[in-house]
C-alpha positions, 0 to 999 in steps of 0.5 A: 809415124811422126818424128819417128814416134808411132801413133795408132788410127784412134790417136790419129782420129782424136787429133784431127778432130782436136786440130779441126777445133784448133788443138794439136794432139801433144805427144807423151813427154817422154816422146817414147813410143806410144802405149795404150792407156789402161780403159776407164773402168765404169762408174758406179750410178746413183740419183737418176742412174747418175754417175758417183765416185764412190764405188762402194769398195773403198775406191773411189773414181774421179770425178768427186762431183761431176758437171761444171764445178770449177776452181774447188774452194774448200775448207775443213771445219772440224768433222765438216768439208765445205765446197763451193765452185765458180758460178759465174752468170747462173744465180742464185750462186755459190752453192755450199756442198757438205761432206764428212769423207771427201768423196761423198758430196750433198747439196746445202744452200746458195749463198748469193742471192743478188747478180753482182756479175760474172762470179769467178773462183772465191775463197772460202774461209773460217775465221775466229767462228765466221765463215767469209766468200771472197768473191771476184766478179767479171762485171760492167762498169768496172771488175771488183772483189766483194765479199760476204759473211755468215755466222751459219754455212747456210747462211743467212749471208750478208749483202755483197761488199766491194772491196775495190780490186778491179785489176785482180782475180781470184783471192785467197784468204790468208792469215799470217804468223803474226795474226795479220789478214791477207788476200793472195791474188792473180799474178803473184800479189797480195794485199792486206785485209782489215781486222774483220776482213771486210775492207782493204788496209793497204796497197796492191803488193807483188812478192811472188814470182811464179815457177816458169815452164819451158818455152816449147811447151803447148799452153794458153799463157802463162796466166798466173792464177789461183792461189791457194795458201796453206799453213802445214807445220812451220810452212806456209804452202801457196799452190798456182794454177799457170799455163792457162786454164783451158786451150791445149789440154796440156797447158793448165798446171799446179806449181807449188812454192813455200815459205816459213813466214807470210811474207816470204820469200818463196822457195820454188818447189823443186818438182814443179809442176805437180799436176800437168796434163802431158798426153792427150789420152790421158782421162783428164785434161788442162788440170789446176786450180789445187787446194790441199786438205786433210782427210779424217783419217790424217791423210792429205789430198788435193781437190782441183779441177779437170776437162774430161777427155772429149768433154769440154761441154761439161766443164771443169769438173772436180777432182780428188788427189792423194798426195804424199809428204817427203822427207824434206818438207815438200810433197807431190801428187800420186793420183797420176792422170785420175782415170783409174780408181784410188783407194778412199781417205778413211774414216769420216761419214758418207752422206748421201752424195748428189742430188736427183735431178729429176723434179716433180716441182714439189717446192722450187729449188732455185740455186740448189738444183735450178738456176737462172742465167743471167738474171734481172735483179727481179727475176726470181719473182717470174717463177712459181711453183704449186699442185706440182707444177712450174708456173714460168712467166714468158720472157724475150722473143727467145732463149737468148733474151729470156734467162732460161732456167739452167741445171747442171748435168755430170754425164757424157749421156743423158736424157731430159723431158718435161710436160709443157702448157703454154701461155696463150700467145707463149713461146717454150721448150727445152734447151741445151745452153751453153749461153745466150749466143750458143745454145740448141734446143726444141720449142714451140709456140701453138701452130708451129715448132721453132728449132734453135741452133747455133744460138739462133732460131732456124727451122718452123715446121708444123706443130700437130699438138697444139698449146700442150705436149711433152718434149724429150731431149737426148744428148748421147755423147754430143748427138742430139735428138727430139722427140714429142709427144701429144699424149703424155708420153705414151707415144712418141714421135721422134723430130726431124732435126737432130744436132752435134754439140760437140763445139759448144765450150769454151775454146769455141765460146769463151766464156769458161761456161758448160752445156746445160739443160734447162727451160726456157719460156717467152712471149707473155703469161705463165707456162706450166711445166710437169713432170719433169725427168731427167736419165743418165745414160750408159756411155 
């Protein structure tokens, strides 16, 4: 018992685990004593027995679209929905997902192309038939905003444009009663966009101060960020992420505030905060980053971002809302803590939702399906693909030097392997990376195995198959563990070294990255990869 609140052995456990990586386990709000949280209910498997949200019942369960997609940026452009998410260091970025339903998400194009830093949440917009990314960027010598164009949501999209915000992040486009165009930023500024919204006509303004929560509260920082601005009626609606965006999973929150002019003032909501993590058993923690959007059916939803519970390594993931208008002009979220499953928007189309992870190397599907981290402005040219197969031109001495190619996995389990030729002189493997300072992995080079831990190279037992073999990583809910095989996969061998991953994330790291399968190849000539295939696993 603690302060007089009773806490059962698996709250007990949890929070020493959570106090070992620097959190403490928040008790319910109300400080009632605790109540079991209903299970989760199991997910419905699509493309490579991956999870889906829709369970085919006029249900769906969170999340939408699961894995690292962070800061949701949608927008509706008549019977279409448009989504793009934070790409940060992996390119070709911003990857355009296309749905009709709001549950069911597929895959279109990426729209940049070009490494112009750390790429962290853009906004996404239509304006007089045009579609616009405004893309802030952590990046060397100096941060800055640019933004891109198109005339088709596929693209082609124009070279990146800076803008000159070095002291902002993440923009939101908005147009005002009176036709003018705007940039809300962090911290509760704006500024003003040119005509053709490719350059900046004014200075750096602050006109919104953010709703505060209480001081005893367990978060990262106030951190004001996100912005979201939506014009509803006679009100503009502007929805802040604060708190902090990861941390105590109790700290990231949605606030909102209105206006019946672009220019203010701002009215607080007077529910704030609308989403809120409260009790470490909930499905979903540090929740924010909310956009609002009408469904075919008239309804309204919110989309932002999550950690499942236990599950930084996936990252932030999306999440799908209902919310409820009031009476009086406001409204409030209904999902609760989104662990359970909610009733569909209706109308709309499904689309076929997701994509196979699995890869026969066909055509190369760099930016859909593969990405690189971290990459020079030439390292497209290092990849190939023809009879089925990767040609992968070595680079460094080591995934942390190499720009491994990355993909995004959405579950707590799964498993990945792949046929792999050395170059002569090569070094290859498969890896689980979150970025060049922390990863894990098994590669090889001709005599020996390299083992990567850590984010370093470590142990270099013998290797009995030569320059060719086949490589199987399991990741089942953060244990890891490898097998070879000589022969293709007929046999197998399990390798003596296994892992836990469970700290690879940012509260360790920093970074706002997830653990990502990929390959990696170093040293010199092409290495071949085959047949590769990827599991999801049942938790």
């Amino acid at each position: 018992m603690i302060d007089g609140v009773t806490v059962d052995r698996r709250d007990a456990i949890k929070s020493a685990a959570l106090a070992a990586l620097g959190l403490a386990a928040p008790l319910p709000a109300s400080a009632a004593p605790a109540q079991s949280l209903p299970p989760a209910p199991a997910a419905r498997r699509g493309l490579d027995n991956q999870r889906i949200a829709d369970l085919g019942d006029g249900t769906f369960l969170n999340p939408v679209l699961s894995g690292d997609r962070p800061d949701p940026a949608i927008l509706k452009d008549g019977k279409d929905y448009y989504l793009t998410f934070s790409s940060f260091e992996s390119y070709p970025g911003l990857l355009i997902w296309h749905s009709r339903d709001l549950v069911n998400w597929c895959p279109r194009k990426p729209a940049l192309h070009r490494n112009i830093g750390s790429v962290w949440a853009v906004s996404l917009e239509k304006h007089k038939g045009r579609y616009y990314l405004y893309i802030p960027v952590k990046a060397s010598p100096q941060n800055d905003t640019f933004v891109i164009w198109a005339d088709h949501i596929d693209g082609p999209w124009s070279d990146p444009v800076p803008l000159g915000l070095p002291n902002h992040i993440d923009p939101c486009h908005a147009v005002g009663e009176d036709g003018s165009r705007w940039l809300f930023l962090s911290g509760g500024d704006r500024v003003r966009l040119s005509d053709d919204g490719l350059s900046l006509a004014g200075p750096v303004e602050h006109v919104y101060d953010p709703w505060r929560y209480p001081d005893e509260w367990d978060v990262e920082g106030f951190a004001p960020e996100g912005p979201k601005i939506h014009r509803v009626g006679k009100w503009f609606y502007m929805l802040t992420a604060v708190g902090g965006t990861a941390g105590p999973p109790t700290g990231h929150m949605v606030i909102a505030a209105r206006s019946k002019s672009i220019h203010g003032p701002w009215e607080q909501h007077p529910g704030n905060p609308l989403v809120r993590t409260t009790d470490i058993r909930e499905g979903w923690w540090s929740r924010g980053h909310a956009s609002l959007v009408e469904a075919p059916d008239g309804s309204w939803w919110s989309l932002y971002h999550g950690f499942e519970n236990g599950f930084w390594t996936l990252g932030r993931q999306c999440l799908l809302d209902p919310i409820e208008w009031t009476a009086d002009g406001w409204f409030h979220m209904k999902g609760g803590d989104l662990s359970q499953p909610l009733p569909k928007p209706k109308g709309g189309q499904a689309l076929p939702h997701g994509m196979a992870l699995s890869d026969q190397f066909a055509t190369l599907q760099l930016g859909t399906k593969w990405s690189f981290f971290r990459p020079a402005p030439d390292e497209a040219a290092r990849v190939r693909v023809a009879d089925n197969t990767l040609f992968l031109k070595g680079k460094g001495l080591a995934p942390s030097t190499g720009s491994p190619l990355l993909l995004i996995a959405g579950d707590t389990s799964y498993q990945f392997e792949c046929d792999i030729e050395l170059a002569p002189g090569a070094t290859a493997g498969l890896v689980l990376f979150y970025d060049d300072k922390l990863y894990a992995g098994l590669g090889f080079d001709a005599q020996r195995f390299v083992t990567h831990q850590y984010g370093m190279e470590r142990g270099r037992p013998a290797n009995p198959h030569g320059a060719t073999m086949r490589i199987r990583v399991t990741n089942r809910r953060h244990i890891i563990s490898y097998h070879t095989s000589g022969d293709g996969g007929k046999t197998w061998v399990k390798f003596d070294r296994g892992m836990e991953v469970s700290g690879y994330h940012h509260n360790v790291r920093g970074g706002f990255l997830m653990l990502r399968p990929g390959l990696y190849a170093a040293g010199p000539g092409e290495t071949k990869f085959r047949n590769f295939k990827f599991t999801a696993l049942e938790p």
